[in-house]
C-alpha positions as CSV (number, residue, x, y, z in Angstrom):
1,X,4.1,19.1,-11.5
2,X,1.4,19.5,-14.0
3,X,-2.0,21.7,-14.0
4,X,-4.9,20.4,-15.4
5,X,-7.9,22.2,-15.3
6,X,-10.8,19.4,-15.4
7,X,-14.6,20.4,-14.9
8,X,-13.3,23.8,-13.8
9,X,-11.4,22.1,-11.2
10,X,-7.5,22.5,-10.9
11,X,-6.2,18.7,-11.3
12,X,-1.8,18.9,-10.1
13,X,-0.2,15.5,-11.2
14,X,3.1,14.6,-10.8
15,X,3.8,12.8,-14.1
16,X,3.1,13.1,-17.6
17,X,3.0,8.9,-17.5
18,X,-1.1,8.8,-17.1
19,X,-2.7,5.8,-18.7
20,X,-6.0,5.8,-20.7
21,X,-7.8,4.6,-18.3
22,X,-6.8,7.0,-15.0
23,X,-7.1,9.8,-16.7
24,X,-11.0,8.8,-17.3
25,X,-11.4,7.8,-13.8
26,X,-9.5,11.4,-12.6
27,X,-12.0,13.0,-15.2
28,X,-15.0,11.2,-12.8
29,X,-13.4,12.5,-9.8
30,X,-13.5,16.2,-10.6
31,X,-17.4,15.6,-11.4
32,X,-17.6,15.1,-7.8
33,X,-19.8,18.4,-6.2
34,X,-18.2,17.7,-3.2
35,X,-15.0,17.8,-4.2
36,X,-12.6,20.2,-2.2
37,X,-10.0,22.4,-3.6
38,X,-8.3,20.3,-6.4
39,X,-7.4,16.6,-7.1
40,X,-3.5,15.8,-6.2
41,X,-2.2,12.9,-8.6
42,X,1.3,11.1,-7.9
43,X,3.6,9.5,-10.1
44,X,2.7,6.3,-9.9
45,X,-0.5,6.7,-10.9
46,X,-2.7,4.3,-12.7
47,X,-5.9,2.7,-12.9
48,X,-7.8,1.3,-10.1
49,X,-11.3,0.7,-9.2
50,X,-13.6,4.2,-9.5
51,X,-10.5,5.8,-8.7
52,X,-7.1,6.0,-9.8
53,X,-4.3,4.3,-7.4
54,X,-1.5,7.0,-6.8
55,X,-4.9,9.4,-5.5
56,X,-5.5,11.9,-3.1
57,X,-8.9,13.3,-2.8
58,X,-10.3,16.2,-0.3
59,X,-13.5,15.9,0.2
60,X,-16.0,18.1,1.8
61,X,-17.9,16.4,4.6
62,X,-18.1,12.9,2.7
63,X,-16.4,9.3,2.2
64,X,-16.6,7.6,-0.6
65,X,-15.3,3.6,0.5
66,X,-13.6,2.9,-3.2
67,X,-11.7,6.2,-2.6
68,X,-9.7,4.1,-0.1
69,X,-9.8,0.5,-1.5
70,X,-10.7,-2.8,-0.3
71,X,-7.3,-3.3,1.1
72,X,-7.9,-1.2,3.8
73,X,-4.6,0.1,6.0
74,X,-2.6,-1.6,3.7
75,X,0.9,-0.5,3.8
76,X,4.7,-0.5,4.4
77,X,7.1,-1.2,7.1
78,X,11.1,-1.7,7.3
79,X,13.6,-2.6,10.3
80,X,17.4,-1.5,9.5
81,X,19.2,-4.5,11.4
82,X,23.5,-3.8,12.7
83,X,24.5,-7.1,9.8
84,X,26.4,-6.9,6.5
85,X,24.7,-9.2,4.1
86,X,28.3,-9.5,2.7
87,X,28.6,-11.4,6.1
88,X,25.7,-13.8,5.3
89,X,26.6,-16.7,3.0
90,X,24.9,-17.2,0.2
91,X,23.3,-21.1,1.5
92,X,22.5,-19.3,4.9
93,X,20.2,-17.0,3.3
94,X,18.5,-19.1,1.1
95,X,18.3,-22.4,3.4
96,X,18.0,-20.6,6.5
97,X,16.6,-17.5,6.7
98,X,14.3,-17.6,3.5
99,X,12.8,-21.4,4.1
100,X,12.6,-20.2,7.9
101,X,10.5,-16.9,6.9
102,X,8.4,-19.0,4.2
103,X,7.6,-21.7,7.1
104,X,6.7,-18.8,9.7
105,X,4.8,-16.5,7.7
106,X,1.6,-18.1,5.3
107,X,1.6,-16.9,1.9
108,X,-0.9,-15.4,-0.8
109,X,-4.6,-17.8,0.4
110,X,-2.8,-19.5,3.3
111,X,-3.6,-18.5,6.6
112,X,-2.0,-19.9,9.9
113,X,-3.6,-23.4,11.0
114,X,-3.5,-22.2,14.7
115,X,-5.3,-19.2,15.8
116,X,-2.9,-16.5,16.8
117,X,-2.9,-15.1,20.5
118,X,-5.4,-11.9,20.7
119,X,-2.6,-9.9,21.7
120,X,-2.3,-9.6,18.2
121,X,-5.3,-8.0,17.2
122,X,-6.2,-4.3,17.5
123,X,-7.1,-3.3,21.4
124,X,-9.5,-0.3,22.5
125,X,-12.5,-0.9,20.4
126,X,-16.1,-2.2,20.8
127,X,-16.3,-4.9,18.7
128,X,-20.2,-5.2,19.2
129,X,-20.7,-1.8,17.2
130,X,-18.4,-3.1,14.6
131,X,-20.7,-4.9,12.2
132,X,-18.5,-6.9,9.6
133,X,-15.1,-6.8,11.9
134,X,-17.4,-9.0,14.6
135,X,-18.4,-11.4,11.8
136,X,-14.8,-11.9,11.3
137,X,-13.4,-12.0,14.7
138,X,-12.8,-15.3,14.5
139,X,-11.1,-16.1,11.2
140,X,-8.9,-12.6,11.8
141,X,-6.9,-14.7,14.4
142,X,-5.8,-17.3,11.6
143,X,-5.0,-14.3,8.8
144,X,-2.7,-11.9,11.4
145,X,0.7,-12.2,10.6
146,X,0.3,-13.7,7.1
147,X,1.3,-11.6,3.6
148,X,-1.3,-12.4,0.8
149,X,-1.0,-12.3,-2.4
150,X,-0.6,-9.8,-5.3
151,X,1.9,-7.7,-5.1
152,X,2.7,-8.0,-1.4
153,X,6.1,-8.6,-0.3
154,X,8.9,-9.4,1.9
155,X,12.4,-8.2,1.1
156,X,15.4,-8.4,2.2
157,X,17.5,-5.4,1.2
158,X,20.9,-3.6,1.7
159,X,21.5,0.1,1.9
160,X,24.7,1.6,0.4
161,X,26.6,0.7,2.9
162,X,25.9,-2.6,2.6
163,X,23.7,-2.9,5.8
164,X,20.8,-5.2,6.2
165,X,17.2,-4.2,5.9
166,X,13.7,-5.7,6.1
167,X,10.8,-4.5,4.4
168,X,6.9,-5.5,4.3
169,X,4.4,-4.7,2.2
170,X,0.9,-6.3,3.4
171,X,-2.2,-4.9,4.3
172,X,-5.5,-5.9,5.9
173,X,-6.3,-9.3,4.1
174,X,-9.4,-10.3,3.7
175,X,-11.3,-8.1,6.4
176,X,-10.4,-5.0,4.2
177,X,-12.0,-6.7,1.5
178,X,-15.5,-7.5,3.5
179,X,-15.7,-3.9,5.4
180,X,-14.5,-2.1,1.6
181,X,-17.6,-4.3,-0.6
182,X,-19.8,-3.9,2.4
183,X,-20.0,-0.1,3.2
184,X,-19.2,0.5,-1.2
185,X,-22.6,-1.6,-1.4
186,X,-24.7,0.0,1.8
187,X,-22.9,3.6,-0.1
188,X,-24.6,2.7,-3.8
189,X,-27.8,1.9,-2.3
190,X,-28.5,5.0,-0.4
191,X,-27.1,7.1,-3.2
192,X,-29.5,5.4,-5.5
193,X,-32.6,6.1,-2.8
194,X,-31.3,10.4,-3.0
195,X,-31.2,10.6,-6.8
196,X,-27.4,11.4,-6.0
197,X,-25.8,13.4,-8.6
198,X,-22.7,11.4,-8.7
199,X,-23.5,8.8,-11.6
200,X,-23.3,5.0,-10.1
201,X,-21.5,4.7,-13.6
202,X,-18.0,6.3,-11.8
203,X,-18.5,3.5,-9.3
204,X,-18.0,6.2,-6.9
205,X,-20.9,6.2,-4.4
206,X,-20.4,8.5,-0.9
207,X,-21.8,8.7,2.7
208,X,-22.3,11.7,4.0
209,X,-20.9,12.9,6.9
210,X,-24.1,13.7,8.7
211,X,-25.5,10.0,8.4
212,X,-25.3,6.8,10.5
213,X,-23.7,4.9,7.8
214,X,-20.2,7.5,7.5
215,X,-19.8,6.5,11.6
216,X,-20.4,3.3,11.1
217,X,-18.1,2.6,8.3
218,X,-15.4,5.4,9.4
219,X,-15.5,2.7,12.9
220,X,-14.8,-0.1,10.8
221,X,-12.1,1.5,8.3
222,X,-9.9,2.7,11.4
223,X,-9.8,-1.3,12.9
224,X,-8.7,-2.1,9.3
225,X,-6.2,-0.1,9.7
226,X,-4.6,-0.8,12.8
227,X,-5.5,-4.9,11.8
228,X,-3.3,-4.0,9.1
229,X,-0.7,-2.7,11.3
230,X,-0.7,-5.3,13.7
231,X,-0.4,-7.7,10.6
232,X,2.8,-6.6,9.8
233,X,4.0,-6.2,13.2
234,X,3.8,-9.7,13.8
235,X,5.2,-10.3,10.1
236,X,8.5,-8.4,11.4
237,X,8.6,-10.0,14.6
238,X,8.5,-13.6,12.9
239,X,11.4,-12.8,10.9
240,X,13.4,-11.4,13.4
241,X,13.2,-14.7,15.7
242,X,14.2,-16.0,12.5
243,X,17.0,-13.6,11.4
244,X,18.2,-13.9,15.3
245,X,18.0,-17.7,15.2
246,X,20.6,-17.6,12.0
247,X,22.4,-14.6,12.8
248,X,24.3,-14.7,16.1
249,X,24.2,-11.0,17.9
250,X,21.7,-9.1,15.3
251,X,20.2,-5.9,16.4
252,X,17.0,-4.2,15.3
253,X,16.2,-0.5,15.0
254,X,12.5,0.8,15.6
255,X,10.2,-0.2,12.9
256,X,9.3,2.3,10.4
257,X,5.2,2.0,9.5
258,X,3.3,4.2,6.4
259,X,0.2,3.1,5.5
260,X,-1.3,3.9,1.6
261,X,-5.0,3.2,1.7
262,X,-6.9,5.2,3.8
263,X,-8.9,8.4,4.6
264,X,-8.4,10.9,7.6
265,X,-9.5,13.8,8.5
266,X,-6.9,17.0,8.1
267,X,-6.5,20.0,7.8
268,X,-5.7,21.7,4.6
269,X,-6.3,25.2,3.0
270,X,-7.7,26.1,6.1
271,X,-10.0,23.8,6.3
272,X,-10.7,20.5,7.9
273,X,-11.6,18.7,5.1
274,X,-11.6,14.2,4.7
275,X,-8.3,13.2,2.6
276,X,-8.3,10.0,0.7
277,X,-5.1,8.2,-0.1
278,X,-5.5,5.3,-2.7
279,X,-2.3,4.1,-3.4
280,X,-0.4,6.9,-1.6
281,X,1.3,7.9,1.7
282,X,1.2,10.8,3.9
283,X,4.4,12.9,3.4
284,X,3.8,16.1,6.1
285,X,6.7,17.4,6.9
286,X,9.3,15.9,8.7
287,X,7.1,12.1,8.1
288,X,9.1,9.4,7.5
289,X,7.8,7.3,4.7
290,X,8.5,4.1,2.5
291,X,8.2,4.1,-1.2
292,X,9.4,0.9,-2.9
293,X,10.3,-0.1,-6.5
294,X,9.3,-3.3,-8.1
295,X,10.9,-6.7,-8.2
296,X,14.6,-6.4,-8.5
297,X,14.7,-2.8,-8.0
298,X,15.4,-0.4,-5.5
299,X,13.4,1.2,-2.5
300,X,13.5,4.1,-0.7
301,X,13.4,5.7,2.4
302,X,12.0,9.1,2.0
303,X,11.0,12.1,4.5
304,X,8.4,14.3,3.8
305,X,8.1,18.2,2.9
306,X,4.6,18.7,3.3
307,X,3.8,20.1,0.5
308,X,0.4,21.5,0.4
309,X,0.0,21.2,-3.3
310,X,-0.1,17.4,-3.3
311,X,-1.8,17.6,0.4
312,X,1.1,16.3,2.0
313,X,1.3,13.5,0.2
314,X,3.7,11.2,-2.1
315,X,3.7,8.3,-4.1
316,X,3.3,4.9,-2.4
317,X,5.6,2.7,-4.8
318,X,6.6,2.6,-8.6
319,X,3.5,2.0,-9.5
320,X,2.2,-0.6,-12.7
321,X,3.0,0.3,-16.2
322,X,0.7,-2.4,-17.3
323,X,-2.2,-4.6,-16.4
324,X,-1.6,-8.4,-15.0
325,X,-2.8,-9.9,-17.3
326,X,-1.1,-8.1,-20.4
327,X,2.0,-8.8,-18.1
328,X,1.4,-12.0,-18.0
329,X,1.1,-12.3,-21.6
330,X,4.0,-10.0,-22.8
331,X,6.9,-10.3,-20.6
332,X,9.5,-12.7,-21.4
333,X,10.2,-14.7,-17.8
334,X,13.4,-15.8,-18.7
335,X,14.6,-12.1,-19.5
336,X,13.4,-11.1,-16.6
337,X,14.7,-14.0,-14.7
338,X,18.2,-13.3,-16.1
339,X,18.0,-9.7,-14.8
340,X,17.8,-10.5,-11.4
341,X,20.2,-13.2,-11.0
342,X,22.7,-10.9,-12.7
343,X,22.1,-9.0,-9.9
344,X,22.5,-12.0,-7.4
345,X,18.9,-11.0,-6.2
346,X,17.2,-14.3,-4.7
347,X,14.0,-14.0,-6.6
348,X,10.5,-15.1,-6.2
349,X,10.0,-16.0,-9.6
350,X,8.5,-19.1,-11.0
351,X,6.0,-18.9,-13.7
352,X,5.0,-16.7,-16.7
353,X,2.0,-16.5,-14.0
354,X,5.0,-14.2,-11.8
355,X,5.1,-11.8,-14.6
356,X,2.3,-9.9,-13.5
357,X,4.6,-8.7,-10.8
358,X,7.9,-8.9,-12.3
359,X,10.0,-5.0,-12.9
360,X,8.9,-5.1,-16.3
361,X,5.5,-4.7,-15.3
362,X,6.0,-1.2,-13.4
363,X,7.2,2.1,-13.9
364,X,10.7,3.7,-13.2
365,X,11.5,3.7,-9.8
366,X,14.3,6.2,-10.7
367,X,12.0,8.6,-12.4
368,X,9.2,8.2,-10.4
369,X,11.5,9.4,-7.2
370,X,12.6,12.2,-9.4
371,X,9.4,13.4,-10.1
372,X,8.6,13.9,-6.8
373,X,11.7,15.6,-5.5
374,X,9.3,18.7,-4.3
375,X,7.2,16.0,-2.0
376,X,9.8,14.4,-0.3
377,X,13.4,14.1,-0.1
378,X,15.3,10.7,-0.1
379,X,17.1,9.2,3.4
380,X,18.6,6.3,2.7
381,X,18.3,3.8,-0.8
382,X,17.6,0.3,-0.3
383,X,18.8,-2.7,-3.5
384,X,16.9,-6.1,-3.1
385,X,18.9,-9.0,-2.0
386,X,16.1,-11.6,-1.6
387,X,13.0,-11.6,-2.2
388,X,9.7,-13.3,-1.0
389,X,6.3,-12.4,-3.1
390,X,2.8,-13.8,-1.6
């Protein structure tokens, strides 16, 4: 771990792999006057929008809605199943189980053509004070239970002892989105009507903790999050009918759930203070956690040591080495291509259009676990066997 000292603000990362472009946007963040403490950066870092993914920000009694993204709640889960994959052949997985996940779950735009039983949705709040989640009651009943796009996943995966896994990685579809550009909007406005300090050029705008608009948006972030949650319960519950359809006698251990793009309020330094994670995961003490790798690489399963340095955080994934489109442009698909089937991964590539989210385009998995062996210790290492990308 690194100290920076930026705007007379300390600034700890965990890398010395910091693009251009993130270290500008880290630069914005210690402008903030409201900032709390110092600014924790993880290993994965890179660039995101107003602030850098692979963030964690303390705030003093504000939230600032592109601190925590449009893809609000979005997040990992795994199940560790009682099968060897050595014991699945090769034509079951891939006529099977991965055409019956791809016909269960919709992928990247495609939503379910039947709306989904309410018992789905998030329970215990009033939707009537929830501006932009009651506009999209309806069409949230079509989108729960479906992956998206980007890089969102389903994997298949084996530990080192050749056990079966499942892992997730979704979020909160397009009602993140809405509530994220709504409240960032209704944010830049009001900050515009104060003379705010905090320049609209950081694309950073806040609401205060005191106002109307902070409750209203706080409401509408925690039903993102829980949507987001209850999207990839029912992911995991539709492949698990299908996994016990194919696989006679399969078990399932409790699923484990970390969410990455968020704020909540904790304490820290003695203080209670709001901490936003963009593109990280909460790793107190004892947490257990999810940090994957890219395509064709490995995942872990991490517990956290709470260290108060990074706020009791960690990285949230690998994290991209380059943008999509200079992915898309650079990488050569069939040396990619060639990597994973050397590996006997069922892959989800197709295109140069797949590049964008193909292992070449990420960091080290390997050294971005290494870097953060004071923020969390490693459980159990998980290698792709197939895998399914939205």
């Amino acid at each position: 771990m690194e100290v920076k000292i930026i705007n007379n603000h300390p600034v700890k990362i965990w890398t010395d792999n910091v693009d251009e472009k993130a270290m500008e946007q880290i630069e914005n963040l210690a402008t903030l006057p409201f900032l709390f403490h110092h600014l924790a950066i993880m290993p994965d870092v890179h660039a995101g929008m107003g602030m850098p993914i692979g963030g964690v920000l303390a705030c003093r009694d504000a939230v600032i809605p592109n601190a925590v993204g449009v893809d609000i709640g979005c997040g990992m889960c795994a199940v560790k199943t009682n099968w060897k994959v050595s014991d699945i052949p090769i034509e079951v997985l891939r006529k099977k189980i991965m055409r019956g996940i791809r016909e269960r779950i919709p992928l990247g735009m495609n939503h379910h053509k039947r709306a989904q039983d309410e018992k789905y949705l998030p329970e215990g709040y009033d939707i009537d004070k929830l501006e932009v989640v009651k506009l999209r009651q309806h069409s949230i009943r079509y989108e729960v239970g479906t992956l998206g796009g980007g890089n969102h996943f389903i994997e298949l995966q084996k530990d080192e002892e050749g056990t079966l896994w499942i892992m997730i990685h979704s979020g909160s579809r397009n009602l993140g989105k809405q509530v994220g550009d709504f409240y960032n909007k209704i944010a830049a406005t009001l900050n515009e009507r104060w003379y705010s300090v905090v320049s609209p050029e950081i694309r950073l705008p806040f609401l205060p903790r005191e106002t109307s608009e902070f409750g209203k948006y706080w409401n509408e972030m925690m039903y993102c999050i829980d949507f987001a949650l209850c999207n990839r319960k029912l992911m995991m519950e539709r492949i698990e009918e299908v996994l016990a359809d194919t696989l006679n006698g399969i078990e399932f251990e409790p699923m484990i759930n970390i969410a990455h793009n968020y704020a909540a309020i904790e304490n820290h330094f003695g203080q209670n203070v709001i901490v936003h994670r963009k593109g990280a995961t909460l790793a107190r003490e004892g947490v257990i956690g999810i940090i994957p790798g890219s395509q064709g690489t490995a995942s872990y399963i991490v517990e956290g040591l709470g260290n108060p340095d990074s706020f009791c955080s960690c990285s949230h994934g690998a994290g991209r080495l380059m943008s999509r489109t200079m992915a898309i442009k650079t990488l050569d698909m069939r040396q990619e291509v060639e990597q994973l089937e050397a590996k006997g991964i069922v892959h989800a590539i197709r295109s140069q259009d797949d590049m964008q989210e193909a292992s070449g385009a990420y960091k080290d998995i390997e050294e971005v676990i290494a870097n953060e062996a004071d923020l969390v210790k490693v459980k159990t290492r998980l290698l792709p066997v197939a895998v399914i990308k939205g």
